[in-house]
Residue frames as a rotation matrix with the C-alpha (Angstrom) as fourth column:
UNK 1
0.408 0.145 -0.901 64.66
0.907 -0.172 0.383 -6.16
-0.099 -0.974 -0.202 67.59
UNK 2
0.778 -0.047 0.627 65.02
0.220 -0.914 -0.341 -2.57
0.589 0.403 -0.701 67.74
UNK 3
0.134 -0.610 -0.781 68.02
0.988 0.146 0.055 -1.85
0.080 -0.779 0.622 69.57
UNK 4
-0.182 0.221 0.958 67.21
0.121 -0.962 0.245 2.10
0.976 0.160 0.149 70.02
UNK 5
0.414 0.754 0.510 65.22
-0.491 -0.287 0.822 1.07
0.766 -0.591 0.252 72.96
UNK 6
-0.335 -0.628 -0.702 66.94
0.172 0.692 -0.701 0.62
0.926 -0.356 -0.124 75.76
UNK 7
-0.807 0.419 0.415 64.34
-0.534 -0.219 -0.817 1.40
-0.251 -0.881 0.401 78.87
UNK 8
-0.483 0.813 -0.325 61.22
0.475 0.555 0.683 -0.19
0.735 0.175 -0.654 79.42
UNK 9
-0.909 -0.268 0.320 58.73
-0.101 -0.603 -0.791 2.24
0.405 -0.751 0.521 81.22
UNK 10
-0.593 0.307 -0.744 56.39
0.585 0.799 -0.136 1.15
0.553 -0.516 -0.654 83.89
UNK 11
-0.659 0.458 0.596 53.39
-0.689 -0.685 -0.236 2.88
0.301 -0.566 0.768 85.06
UNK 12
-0.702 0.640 -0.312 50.66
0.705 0.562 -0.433 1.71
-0.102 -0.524 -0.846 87.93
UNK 13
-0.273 0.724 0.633 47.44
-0.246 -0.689 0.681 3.88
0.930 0.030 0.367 86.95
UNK 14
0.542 0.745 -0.389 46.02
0.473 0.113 0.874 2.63
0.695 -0.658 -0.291 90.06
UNK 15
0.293 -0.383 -0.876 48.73
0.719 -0.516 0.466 4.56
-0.631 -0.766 0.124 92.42
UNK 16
0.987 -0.105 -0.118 49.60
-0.152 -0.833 -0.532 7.11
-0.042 0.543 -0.839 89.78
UNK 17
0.406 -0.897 -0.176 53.44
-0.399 -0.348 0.849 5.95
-0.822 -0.274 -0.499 89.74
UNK 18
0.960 -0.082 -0.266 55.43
-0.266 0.011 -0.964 5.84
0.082 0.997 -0.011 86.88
UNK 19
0.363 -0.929 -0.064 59.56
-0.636 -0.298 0.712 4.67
-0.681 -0.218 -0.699 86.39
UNK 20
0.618 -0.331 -0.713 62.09
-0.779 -0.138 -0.611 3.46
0.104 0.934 -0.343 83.90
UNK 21
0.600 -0.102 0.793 63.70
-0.410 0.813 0.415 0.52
-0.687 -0.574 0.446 83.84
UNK 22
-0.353 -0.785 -0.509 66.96
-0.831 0.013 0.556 -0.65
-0.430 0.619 -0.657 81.86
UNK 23
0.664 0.363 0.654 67.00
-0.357 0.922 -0.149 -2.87
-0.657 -0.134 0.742 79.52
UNK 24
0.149 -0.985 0.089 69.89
-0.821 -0.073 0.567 -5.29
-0.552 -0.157 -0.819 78.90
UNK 25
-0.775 -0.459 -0.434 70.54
-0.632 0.557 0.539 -7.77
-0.005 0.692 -0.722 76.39
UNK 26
-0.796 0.449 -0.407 66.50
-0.145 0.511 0.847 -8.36
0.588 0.733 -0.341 76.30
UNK 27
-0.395 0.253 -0.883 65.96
0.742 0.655 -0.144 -8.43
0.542 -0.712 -0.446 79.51
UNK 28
-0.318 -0.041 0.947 64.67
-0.614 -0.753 -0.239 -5.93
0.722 -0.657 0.215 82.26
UNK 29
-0.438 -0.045 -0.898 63.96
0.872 0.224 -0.436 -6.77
0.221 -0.974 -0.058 86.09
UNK 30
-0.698 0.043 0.714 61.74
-0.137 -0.988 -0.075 -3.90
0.702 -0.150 0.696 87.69
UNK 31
-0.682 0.566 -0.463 59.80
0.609 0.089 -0.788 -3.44
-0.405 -0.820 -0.405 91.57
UNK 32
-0.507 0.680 0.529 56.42
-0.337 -0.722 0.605 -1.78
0.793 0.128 0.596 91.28
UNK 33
-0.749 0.437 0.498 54.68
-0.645 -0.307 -0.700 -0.54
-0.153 -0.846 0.511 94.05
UNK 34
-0.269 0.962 -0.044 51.04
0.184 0.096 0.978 -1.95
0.946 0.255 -0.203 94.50
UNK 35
-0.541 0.335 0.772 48.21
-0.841 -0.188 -0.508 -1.20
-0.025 -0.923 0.383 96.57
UNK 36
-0.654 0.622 0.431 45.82
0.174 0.678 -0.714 -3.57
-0.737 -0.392 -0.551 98.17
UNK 37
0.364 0.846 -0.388 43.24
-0.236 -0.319 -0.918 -4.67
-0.901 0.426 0.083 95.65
UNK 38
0.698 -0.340 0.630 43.66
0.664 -0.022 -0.748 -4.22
0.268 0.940 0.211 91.38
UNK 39
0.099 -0.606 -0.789 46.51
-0.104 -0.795 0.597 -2.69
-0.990 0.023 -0.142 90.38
UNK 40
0.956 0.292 0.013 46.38
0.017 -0.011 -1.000 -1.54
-0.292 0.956 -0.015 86.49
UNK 41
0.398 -0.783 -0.477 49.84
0.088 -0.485 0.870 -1.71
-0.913 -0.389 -0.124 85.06
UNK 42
0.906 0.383 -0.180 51.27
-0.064 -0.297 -0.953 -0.47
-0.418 0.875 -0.244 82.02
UNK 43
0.107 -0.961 0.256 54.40
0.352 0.277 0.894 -1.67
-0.930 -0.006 0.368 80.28
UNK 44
0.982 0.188 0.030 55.52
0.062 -0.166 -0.984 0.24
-0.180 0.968 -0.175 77.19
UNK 45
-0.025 -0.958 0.286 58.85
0.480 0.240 0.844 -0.60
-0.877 0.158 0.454 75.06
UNK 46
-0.897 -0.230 0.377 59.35
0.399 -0.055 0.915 1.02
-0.190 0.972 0.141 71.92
UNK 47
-0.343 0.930 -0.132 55.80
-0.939 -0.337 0.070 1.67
0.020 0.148 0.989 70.41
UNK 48
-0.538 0.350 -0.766 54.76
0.040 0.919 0.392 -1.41
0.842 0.181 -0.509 71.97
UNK 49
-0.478 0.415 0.774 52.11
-0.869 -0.348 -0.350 -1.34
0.125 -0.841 0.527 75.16
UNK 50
0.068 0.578 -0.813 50.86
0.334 0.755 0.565 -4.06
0.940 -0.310 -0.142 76.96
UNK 51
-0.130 0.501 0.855 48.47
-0.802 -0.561 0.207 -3.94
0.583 -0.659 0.475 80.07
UNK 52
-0.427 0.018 -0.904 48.39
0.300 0.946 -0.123 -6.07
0.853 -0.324 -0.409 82.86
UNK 53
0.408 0.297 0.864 45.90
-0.849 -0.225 0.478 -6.17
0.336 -0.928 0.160 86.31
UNK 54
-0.672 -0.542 -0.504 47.66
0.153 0.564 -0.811 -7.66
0.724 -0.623 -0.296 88.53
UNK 55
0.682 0.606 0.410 45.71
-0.342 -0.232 0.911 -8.05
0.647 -0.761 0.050 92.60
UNK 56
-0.670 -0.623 -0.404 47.44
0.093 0.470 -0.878 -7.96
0.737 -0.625 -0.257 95.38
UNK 57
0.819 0.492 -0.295 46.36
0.104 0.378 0.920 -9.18
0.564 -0.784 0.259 98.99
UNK 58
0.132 -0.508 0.851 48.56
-0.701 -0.655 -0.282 -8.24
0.700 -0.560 -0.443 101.97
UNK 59
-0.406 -0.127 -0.905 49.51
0.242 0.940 -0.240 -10.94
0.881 -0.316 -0.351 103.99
UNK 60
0.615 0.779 0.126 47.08
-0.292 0.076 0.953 -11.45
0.733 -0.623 0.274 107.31
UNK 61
0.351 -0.419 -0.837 49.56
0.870 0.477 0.126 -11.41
0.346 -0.773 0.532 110.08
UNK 62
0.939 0.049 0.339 50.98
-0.090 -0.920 0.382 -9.07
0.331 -0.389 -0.860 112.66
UNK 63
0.407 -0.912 -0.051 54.09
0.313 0.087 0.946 -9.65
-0.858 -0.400 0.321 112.13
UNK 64
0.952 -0.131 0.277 56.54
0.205 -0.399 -0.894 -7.59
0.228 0.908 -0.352 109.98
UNK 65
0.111 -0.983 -0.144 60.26
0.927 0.051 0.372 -6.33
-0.359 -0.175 0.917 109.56
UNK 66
0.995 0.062 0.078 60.77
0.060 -0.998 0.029 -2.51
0.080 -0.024 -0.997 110.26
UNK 67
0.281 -0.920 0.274 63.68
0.775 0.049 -0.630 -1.15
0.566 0.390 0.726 108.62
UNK 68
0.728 0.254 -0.637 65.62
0.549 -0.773 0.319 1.26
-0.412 -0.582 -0.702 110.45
UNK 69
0.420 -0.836 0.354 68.14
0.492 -0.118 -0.863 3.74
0.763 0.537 0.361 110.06
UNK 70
0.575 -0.270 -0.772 69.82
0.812 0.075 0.578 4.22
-0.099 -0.960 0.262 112.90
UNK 71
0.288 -0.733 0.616 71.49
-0.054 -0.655 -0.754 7.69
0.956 0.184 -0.228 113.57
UNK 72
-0.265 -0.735 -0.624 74.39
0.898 0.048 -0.437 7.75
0.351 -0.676 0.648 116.32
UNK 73
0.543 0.119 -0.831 74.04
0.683 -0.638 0.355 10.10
-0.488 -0.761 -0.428 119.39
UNK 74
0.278 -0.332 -0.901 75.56
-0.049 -0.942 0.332 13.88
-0.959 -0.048 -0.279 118.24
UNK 75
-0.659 -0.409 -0.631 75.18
-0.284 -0.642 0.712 13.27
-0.697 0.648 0.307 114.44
UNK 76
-0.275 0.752 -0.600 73.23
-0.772 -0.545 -0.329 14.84
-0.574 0.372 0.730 112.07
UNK 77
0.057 0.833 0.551 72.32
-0.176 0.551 -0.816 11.56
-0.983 -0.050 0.178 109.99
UNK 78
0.729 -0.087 -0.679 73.65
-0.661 -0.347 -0.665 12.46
-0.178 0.934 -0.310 106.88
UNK 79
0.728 -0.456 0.512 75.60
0.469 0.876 0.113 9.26
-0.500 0.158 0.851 105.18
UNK 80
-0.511 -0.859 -0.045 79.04
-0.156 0.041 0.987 9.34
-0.845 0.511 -0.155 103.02
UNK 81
0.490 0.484 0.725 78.37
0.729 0.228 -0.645 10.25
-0.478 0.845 -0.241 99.52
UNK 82
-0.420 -0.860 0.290 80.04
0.907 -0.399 0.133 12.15
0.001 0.320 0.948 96.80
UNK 83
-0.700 0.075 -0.710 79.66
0.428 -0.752 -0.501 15.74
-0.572 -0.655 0.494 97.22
UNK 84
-0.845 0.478 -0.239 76.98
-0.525 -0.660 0.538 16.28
0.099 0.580 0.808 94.42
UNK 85
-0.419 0.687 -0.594 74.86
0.464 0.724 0.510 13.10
0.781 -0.063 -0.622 95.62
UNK 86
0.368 0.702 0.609 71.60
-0.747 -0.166 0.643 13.95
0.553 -0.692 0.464 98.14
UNK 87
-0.611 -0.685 -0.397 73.01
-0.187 0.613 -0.768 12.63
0.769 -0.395 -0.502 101.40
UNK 88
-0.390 0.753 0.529 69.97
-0.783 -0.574 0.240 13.41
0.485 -0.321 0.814 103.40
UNK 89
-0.766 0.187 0.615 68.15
-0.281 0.763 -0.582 11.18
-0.579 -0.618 -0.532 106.18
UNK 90
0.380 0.908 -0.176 65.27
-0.492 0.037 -0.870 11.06
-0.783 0.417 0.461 103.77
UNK 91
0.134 -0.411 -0.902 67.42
-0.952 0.200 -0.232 10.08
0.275 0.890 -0.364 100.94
UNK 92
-0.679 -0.567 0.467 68.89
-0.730 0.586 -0.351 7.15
-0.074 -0.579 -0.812 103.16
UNK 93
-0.276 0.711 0.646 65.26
-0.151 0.632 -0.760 5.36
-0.949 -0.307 -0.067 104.66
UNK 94
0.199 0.303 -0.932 64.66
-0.923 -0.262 -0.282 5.72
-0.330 0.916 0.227 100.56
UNK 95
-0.189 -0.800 -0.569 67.40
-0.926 0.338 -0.168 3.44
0.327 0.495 -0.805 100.09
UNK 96
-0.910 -0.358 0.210 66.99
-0.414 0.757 -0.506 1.41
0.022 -0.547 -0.837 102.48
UNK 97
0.194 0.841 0.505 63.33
-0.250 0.540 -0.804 0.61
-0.949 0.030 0.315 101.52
UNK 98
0.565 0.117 -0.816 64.56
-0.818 0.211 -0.536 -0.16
0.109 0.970 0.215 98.16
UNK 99
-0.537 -0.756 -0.375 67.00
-0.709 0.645 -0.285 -2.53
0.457 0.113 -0.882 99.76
UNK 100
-0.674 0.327 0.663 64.32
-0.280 0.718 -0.638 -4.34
-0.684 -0.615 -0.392 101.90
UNK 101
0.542 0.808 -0.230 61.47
-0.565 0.148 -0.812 -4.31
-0.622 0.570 0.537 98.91
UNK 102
0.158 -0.480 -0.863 64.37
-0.829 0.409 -0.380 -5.89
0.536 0.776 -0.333 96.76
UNK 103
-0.856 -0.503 -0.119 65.34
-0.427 0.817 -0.388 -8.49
0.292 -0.282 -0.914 99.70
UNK 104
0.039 0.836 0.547 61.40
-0.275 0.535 -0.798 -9.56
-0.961 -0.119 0.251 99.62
UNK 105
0.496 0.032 -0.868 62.02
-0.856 -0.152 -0.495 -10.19
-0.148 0.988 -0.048 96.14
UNK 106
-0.246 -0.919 -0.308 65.17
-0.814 0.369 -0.448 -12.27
0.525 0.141 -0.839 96.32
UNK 107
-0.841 -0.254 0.477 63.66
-0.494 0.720 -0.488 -14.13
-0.219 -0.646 -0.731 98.93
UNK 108
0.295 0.888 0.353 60.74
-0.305 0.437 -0.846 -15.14
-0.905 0.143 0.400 97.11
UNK 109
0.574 -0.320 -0.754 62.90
-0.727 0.226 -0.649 -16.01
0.378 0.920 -0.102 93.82
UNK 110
-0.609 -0.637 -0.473 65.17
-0.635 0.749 -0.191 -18.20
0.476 0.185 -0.860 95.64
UNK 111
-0.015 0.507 0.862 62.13
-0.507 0.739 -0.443 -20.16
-0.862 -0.444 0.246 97.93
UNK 112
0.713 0.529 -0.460 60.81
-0.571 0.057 -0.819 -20.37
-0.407 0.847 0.343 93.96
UNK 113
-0.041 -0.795 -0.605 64.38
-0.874 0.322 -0.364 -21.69
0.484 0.514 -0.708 92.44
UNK 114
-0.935 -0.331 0.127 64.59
-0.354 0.850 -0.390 -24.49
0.021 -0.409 -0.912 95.36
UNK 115
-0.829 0.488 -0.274 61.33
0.352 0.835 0.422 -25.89
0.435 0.253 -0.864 94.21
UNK 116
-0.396 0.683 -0.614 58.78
0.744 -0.153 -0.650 -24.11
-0.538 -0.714 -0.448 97.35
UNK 117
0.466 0.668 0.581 55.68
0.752 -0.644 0.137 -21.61
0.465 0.373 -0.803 96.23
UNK 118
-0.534 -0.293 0.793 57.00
0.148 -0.956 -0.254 -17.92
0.833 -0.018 0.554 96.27
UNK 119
0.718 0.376 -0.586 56.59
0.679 -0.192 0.709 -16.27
0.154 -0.906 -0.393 99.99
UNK 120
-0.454 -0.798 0.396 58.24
0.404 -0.580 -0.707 -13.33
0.794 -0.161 0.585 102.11
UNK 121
-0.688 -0.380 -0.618 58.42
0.719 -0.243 -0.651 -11.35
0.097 -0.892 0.441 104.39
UNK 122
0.489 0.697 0.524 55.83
0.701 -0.672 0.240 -8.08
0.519 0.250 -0.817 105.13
UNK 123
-0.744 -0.605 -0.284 57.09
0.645 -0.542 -0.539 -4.96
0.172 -0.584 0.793 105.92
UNK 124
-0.413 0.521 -0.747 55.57
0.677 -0.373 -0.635 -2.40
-0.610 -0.767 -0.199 108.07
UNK 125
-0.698 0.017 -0.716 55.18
-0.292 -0.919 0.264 0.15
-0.654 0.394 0.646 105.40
UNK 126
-0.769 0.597 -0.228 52.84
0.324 0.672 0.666 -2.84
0.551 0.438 -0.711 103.99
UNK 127
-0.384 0.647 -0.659 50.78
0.909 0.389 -0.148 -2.56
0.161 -0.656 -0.738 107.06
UNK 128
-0.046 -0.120 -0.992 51.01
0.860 -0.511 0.022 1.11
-0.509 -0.851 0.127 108.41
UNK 129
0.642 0.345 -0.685 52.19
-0.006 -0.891 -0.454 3.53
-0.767 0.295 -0.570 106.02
UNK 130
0.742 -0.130 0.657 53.15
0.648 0.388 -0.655 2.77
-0.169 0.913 0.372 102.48
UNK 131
0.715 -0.439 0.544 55.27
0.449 -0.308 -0.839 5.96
0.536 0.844 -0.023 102.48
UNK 132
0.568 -0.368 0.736 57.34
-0.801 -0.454 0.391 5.73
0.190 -0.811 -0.553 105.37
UNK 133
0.616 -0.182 -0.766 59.80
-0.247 0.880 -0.407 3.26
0.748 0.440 0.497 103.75
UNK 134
-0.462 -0.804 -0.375 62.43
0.331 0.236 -0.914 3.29
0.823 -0.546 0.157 107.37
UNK 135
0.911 0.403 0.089 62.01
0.292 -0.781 0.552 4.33
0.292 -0.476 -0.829 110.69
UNK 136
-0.234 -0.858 0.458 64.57
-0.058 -0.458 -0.887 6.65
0.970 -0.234 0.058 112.30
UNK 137
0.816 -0.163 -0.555 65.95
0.575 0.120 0.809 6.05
-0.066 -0.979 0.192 115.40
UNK 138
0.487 -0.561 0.670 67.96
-0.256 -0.825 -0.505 8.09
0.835 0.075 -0.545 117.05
UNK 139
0.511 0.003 -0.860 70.34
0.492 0.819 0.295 6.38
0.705 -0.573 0.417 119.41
UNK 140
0.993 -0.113 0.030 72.01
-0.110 -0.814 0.571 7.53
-0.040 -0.570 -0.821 122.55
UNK 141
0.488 -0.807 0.334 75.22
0.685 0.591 0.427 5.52
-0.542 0.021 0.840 121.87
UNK 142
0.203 -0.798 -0.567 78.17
-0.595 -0.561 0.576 7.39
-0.778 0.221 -0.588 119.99
């Protein structure tokens, strides 16, 4: 095992996205996007490549779970972060669609662990718009 290689990098030809992905005592863990339909992906480690079509199918229901991010009445939206980190409402609804695409994960790994067939949730950005990972609300509250 080469131990040089310590990323594993992940590309979907069918959406054009590409990202890196650690890898840790053998292992790696990584979300990829898909669209509706094939989705070509490409895993390369080292000077190894190996192709995989995955298909996904969107779940048929009209129900979903729409993340928000909620800004407070007279302020700008901008989270706690260290002063060289992008604090930005964009930066934020980012996050927070990486935290809801990761808790559709989790909750299809543990249905899977206690014996039931992998399931989740759909979010809205499933349904609506793929790149509109939060909405913003702007409350009147303080």
């Amino acid at each position: 095992f080469n131990t040089q290689c310590t990323v594993i990098h992940l590309s979907n030809t069918t959406t054009n996205k590409t990202s890196g992905w650690p890898v840790v005592k053998n292992k790696f863990k990584c979300l990829a996007d898909l669209s509706s339909g094939d989705n070509n992906i490409v895993l390369k480690f080292c000077k190894t490549t190996l192709e995989v079509k995955l298909h996904y199918s969107p779940r048929d229901t009209k129900f979903c779970v729409t993340p928000l991010y909620i800004i407070c009445k007279d302020h700008n939206g901008h989270f706690q972060a260290p002063n060289n980190c992008d604090n930005s409402i964009d930066t934020a609804c980012r996050k927070i669609g990486v935290g809801a695409r990761l808790i559709q994960c989790l909750t299809a790994e543990k249905l899977y662990e206690s014996g039931y067939e992998r399931k989740t949730f759909q979010l809205e950005r499933d349904i609506n718009n793929p790149n509109e990972e939060c909405v913003q609300f702007r409350s009147n509250l303080s």
